[in-house]
N, C-alpha and C positions, 0 to 999 in steps of 0.2 A: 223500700221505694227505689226505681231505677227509671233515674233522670231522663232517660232515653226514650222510656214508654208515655212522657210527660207529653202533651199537646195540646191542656191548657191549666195556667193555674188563676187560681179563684180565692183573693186575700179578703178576708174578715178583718179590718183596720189596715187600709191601707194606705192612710194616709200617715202611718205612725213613722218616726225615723228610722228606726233597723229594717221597718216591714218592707217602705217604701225601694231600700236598698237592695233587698233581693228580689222587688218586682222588677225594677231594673237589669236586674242582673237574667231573670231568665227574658224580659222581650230581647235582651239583647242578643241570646242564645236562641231565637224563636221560636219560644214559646207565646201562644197566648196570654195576654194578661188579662184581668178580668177583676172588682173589685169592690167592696161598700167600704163606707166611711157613714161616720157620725154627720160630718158636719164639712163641708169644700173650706177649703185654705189655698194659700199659695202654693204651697208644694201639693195640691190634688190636681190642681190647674195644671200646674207642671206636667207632672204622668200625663194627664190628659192629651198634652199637648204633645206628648212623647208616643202616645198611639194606644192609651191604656184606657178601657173602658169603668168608670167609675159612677158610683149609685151612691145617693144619699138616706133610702129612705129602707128601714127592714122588712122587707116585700120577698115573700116566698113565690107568687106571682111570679118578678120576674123571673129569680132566677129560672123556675117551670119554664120560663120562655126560654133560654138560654140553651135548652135539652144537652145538659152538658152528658158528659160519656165519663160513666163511672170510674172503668177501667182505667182509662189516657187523661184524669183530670182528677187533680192537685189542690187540698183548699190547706190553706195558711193561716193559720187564728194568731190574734196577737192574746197577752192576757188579760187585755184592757176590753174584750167583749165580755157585755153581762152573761151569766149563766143563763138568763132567760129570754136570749134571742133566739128570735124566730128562725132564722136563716140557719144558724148551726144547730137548732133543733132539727130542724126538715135534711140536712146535710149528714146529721150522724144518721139518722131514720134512715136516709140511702146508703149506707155505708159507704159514704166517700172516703178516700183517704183522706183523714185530716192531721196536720201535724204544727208545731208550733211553730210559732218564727225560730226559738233557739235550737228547735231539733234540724230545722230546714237550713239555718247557718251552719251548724255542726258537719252536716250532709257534706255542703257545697264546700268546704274548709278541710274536711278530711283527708282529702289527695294532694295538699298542698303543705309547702312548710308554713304552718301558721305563724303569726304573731300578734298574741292576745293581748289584752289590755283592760285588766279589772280595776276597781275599786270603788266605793262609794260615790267619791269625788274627783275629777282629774282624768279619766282615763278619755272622753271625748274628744280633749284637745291631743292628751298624751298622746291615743293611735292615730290622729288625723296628722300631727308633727312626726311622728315616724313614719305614716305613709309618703307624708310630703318629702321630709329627706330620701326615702328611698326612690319615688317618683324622678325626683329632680336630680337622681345622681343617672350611676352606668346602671345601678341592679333591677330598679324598675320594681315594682310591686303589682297586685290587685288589693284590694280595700273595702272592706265594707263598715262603714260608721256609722256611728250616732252624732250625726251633725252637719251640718250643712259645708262642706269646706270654701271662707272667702277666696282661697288661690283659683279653686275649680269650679265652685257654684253645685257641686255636688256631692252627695254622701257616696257614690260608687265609681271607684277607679279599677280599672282594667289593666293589665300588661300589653305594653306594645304586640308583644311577641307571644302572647298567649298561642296562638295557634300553632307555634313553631315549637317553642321549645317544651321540655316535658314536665308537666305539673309538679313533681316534688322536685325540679328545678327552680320553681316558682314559690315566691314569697305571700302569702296573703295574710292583710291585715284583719283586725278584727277586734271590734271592741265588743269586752267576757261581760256579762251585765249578769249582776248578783241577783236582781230582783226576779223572785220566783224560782233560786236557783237557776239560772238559765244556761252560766256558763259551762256549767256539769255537761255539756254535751260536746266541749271544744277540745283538743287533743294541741297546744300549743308547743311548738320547739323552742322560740322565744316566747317568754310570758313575761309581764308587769303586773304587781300588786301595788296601786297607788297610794290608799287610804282603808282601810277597815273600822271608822268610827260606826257607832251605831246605825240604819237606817233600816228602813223597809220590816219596823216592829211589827206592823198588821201581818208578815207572812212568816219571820223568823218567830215570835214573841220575844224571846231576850236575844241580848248582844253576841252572849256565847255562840248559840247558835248558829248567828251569821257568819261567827269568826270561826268557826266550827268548818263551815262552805266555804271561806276563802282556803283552809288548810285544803280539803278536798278538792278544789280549784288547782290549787298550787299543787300536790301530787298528780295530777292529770298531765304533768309536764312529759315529753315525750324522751326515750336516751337520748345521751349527748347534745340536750338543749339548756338551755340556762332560765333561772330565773331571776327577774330586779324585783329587789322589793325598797319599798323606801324606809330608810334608817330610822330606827325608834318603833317599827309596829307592835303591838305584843304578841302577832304570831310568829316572829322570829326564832324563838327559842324552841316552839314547836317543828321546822320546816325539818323535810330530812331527801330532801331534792338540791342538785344542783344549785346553789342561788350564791347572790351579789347582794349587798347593800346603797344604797343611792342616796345622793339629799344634798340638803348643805353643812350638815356634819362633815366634819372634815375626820371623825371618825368611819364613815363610811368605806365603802370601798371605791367608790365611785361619787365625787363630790363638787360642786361648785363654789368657787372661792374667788376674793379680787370681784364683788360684784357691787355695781356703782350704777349710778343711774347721767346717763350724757343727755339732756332735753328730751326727756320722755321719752331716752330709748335705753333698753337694758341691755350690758354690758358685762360678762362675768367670763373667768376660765374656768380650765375643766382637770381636774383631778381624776385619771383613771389608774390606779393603783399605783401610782408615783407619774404615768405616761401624762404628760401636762401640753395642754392645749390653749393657747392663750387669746384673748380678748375677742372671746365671741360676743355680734350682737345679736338678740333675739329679736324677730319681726314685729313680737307681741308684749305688753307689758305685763306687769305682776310677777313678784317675789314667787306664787306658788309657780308662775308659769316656766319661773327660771328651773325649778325642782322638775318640773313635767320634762322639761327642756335636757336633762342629766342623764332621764332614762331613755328618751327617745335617743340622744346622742352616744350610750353607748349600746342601744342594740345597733345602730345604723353604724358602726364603727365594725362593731363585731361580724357584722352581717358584708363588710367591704366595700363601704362608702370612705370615701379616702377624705382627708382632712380639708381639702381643698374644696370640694364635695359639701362635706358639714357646716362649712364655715359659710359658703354661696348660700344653701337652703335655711339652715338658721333666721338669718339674714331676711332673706325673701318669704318668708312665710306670715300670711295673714292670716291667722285663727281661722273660727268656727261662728256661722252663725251665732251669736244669743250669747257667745265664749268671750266678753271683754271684749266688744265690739265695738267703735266709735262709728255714733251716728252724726255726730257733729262733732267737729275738731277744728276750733277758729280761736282769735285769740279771744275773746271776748264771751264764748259760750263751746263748752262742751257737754258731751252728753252721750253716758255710753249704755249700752244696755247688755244684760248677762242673766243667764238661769240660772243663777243662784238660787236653791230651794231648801240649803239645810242649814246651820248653825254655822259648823264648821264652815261653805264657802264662802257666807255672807260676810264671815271675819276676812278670811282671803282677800275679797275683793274690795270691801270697805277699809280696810288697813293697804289695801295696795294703792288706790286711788287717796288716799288722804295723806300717802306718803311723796307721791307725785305730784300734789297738790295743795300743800299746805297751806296756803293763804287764802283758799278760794273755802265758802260756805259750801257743805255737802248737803245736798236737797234730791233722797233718793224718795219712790214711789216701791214698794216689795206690795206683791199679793201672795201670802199665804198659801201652799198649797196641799191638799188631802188635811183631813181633819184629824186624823190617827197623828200624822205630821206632829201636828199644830199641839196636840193633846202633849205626845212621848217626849217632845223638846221643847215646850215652853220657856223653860228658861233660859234655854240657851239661844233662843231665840231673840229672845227680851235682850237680852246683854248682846249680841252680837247687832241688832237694831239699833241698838244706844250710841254706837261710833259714831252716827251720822249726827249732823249737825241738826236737817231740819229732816224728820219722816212721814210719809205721806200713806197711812195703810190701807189697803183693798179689802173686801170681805174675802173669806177664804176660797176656793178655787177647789171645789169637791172631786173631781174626776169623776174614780170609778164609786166613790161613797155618800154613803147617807150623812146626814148632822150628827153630831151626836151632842148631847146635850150639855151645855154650860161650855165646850169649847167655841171659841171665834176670836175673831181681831181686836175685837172688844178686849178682850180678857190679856192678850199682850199687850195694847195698848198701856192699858193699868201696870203692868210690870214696869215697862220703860222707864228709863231714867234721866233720856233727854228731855228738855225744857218747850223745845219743840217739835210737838208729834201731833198729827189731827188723823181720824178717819175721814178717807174721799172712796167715794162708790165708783165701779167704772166709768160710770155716764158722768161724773162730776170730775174727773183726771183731768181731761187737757183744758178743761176752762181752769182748774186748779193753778195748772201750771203757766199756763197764760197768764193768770193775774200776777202769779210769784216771779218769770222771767228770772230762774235761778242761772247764775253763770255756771254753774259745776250739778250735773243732776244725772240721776242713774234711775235706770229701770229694772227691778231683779223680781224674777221668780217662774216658775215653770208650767204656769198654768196659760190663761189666754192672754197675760199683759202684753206680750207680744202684738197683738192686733191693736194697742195704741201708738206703738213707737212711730209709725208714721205720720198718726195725725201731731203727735207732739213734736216729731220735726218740724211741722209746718206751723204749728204755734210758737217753737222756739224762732224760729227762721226769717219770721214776720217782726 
């Protein structure tokens, strides 16, 4: 494919976060954009409003209408479309070009000095705070993330001086996304390996396997680039690239230590192979966030953001959408919300906020999400559930699957070991919470729980 010949592209899910990010990124290069979606949200509205034509409904129809040109027109699949859509049925029959979002990011990433950001859990915020450091220094970046960013209001940043200066002068970020193999297509000079716990069993089957793609991941690394991996992985021993260790081990190579918490703001220095960096604050809370904060701080070190630099950006940055975000912050009611969707973050963020907030009763709301999920971590689910004081569960949040039989919310429920836990249906959440008027209450999971957080502001707020 040569970008040149491109004169319109046509996304199948384009209302997804990475998708949305390189629809972006070609209207801004003008090209046409063009697009279906499941379902309008906030961020379709958006594109819309940004000049971007968007369909809800799987109509072969229109696109016929569209008379798009085989040659000069680009379709984009995410993996989140069924096999048995109509639209990519009649599109392969034309033989369009079709390519995936990971191979279309790989494309747009290749003439550039990447910097990747894998793992499980962590990399959203990870590449969105290394883009921001680098943004807010002299070196500048472009970006393409999985997340909304609160500084910018957007998943795609640009380089000032993209036009001027010469592409493998330029930095672009880029977060590796494991699921489906994806990041197999990214050629990284800096890379980040966040987390490798188990997930995405429906496409790996075993753990191996995936840890199997982070190793392949992490030899993709380009010469004379480095890798961060965070201390304690169990692919460490296997790595035989370039790399660093991160964390708050102070056996690491690169560690955070002296970290304290000043009125809910975190506080920590920085250990870079003896090079010590003292009493930075993060914008954002959570212990895991400070770990995220280690490796963003030293590719952006590495990469010639000067300490002066790191210490202002640190400082000024406000997460990610849905990433430990405060929707209410008063003394008398907070209330934050976070896609938490796996075992592992819901400890992260449940042990971050109950450390913050020890006195106050935890009253979170989690919907479950994919039923594979639900089935391969049951019980780690149940146990990382049980931190909270009072929990509130959702039926589970299918996506792309069918039920499968005897998994549901039900059946953690029963697991749980707090005293108090109820099932609430969507339609039954914010009157839930209306009657309960918890002072401390969290929203976590990665399916549509998001489309309440509003109205449960306005129930908190009243």
């Amino acid at each position: 494919m040569n970008l040149k010949d491109i004169q319109t592209a046509y996304f199948l899910g384009i209302g997804g976060i990475g998708m949305s990010a390189i629809a972006r990124y070609f209207k801004h290069v003008g090209i046409r954009v063009l697009g279906y979606d499941k379902t309008e949200t906030p961020l379709t509205k958006k594109l819309t409003e940004e000049g971007m034509h968007i369909h809800y409904t799987d109509d072969v129809d229109y696109l016929k209408s569209l008379h798009l040109d085989v040659k000069h027109t680009l379709v984009v699949l995410t993996p989140a479309i069924p096999k048995d859509h109509m639209e990519w049925a009649w599109l392969r029959a034309g033989n369009f070009t079709i390519q995936k979002r990971s191979e279309v990011l790989g494309l747009l990433s290749a003439a550039y000095k990447t910097i990747g950001v894998a793992g499980t859990h962590g990399k959203t915020t990870t590449s969105s705070l290394v883009a921001h450091i680098l943004t807010d220094s002299h070196v500048k970046c472009n970006a393409f993330l999985g997340g909304i960013t609160s500084n910018y209001q957007t998943n795609l940043l640009l380089h000032p001086q993209a036009d001027v200066l010469p592409k493998e002068a330029q930095y672009t970020v880029v977060e590796a996304d494991e699921f489906d193999r994806s990041f197999l297509t990214l050629f990284p000079y800096y890379s980040v390996i966040t987390s490798t716990d188990a997930d995405h069993l429906d496409i790996y089957g075993e753990h191996s396997a995936m840890q199997e793609s982070f190793l392949a991941y992490a030899n993709r690394l380009v010469n004379g680039g480095t890798l961060w991996v965070k201390y304690g992985l169990d692919i460490i021993p296997s790595l035989t690239v370039n790399h660093k260790t991160y964390g708050l081990n102070a056996a690491a190579d690169v560690f955070a230590f002296d970290i304290h918490i000043n009125e809910a703001e975190h506080v920590f220095s920085l250990n870079l192979n003896g090079k010590i960096v003292k009493n930075l604050s993060l914008g954002i809370p959570g212990m895991h966030n400070i770990e995220n904060a280690v490796a963003a701080s030293a590719i952006a070190l590495e990469a010639g953001v000067s300490e002066e630099e790191l210490r202002a950006a640190l400082f000024s940055f406000r997460g990610v959408k849905r990433r430990f975000e405060y929707i209410i912050k008063e003394p008398n009611c907070v209330f934050i919300d976070d896609y938490a969707h796996h075992p592992e973050e819901l400890k992260a963020i449940l042990g971050s906020v109950k450390r913050m907030y020890p006195t106050m009763e935890l009253v979170a709301a989690f919907q479950p999400h994919l039923f594979t999920r639900t089935r391969d971590f049951a019980a780690g689910f149940s146990e990382a559930l049980s931190m909270a004081d009072h929990m509130l569960l959702l039926d589970i949040y299918p996506a792309r699957e069918l039920p499968i039989e005897g998994v549901s919310s039900a059946m953690l429920l029963e697991k749980m070991t707090l005293a108090k836990k109820e099932l609430v249906s969507k339609q039954e959440l914010v009157e839930r919470v209306k009657a309960l008027q918890p002072k401390l209450f969290l929203t976590l999971g990665a399916g549509d729980i998001d489309a309440l957080v509003e109205p449960i502001k306005n129930a908190l707020s009243k």
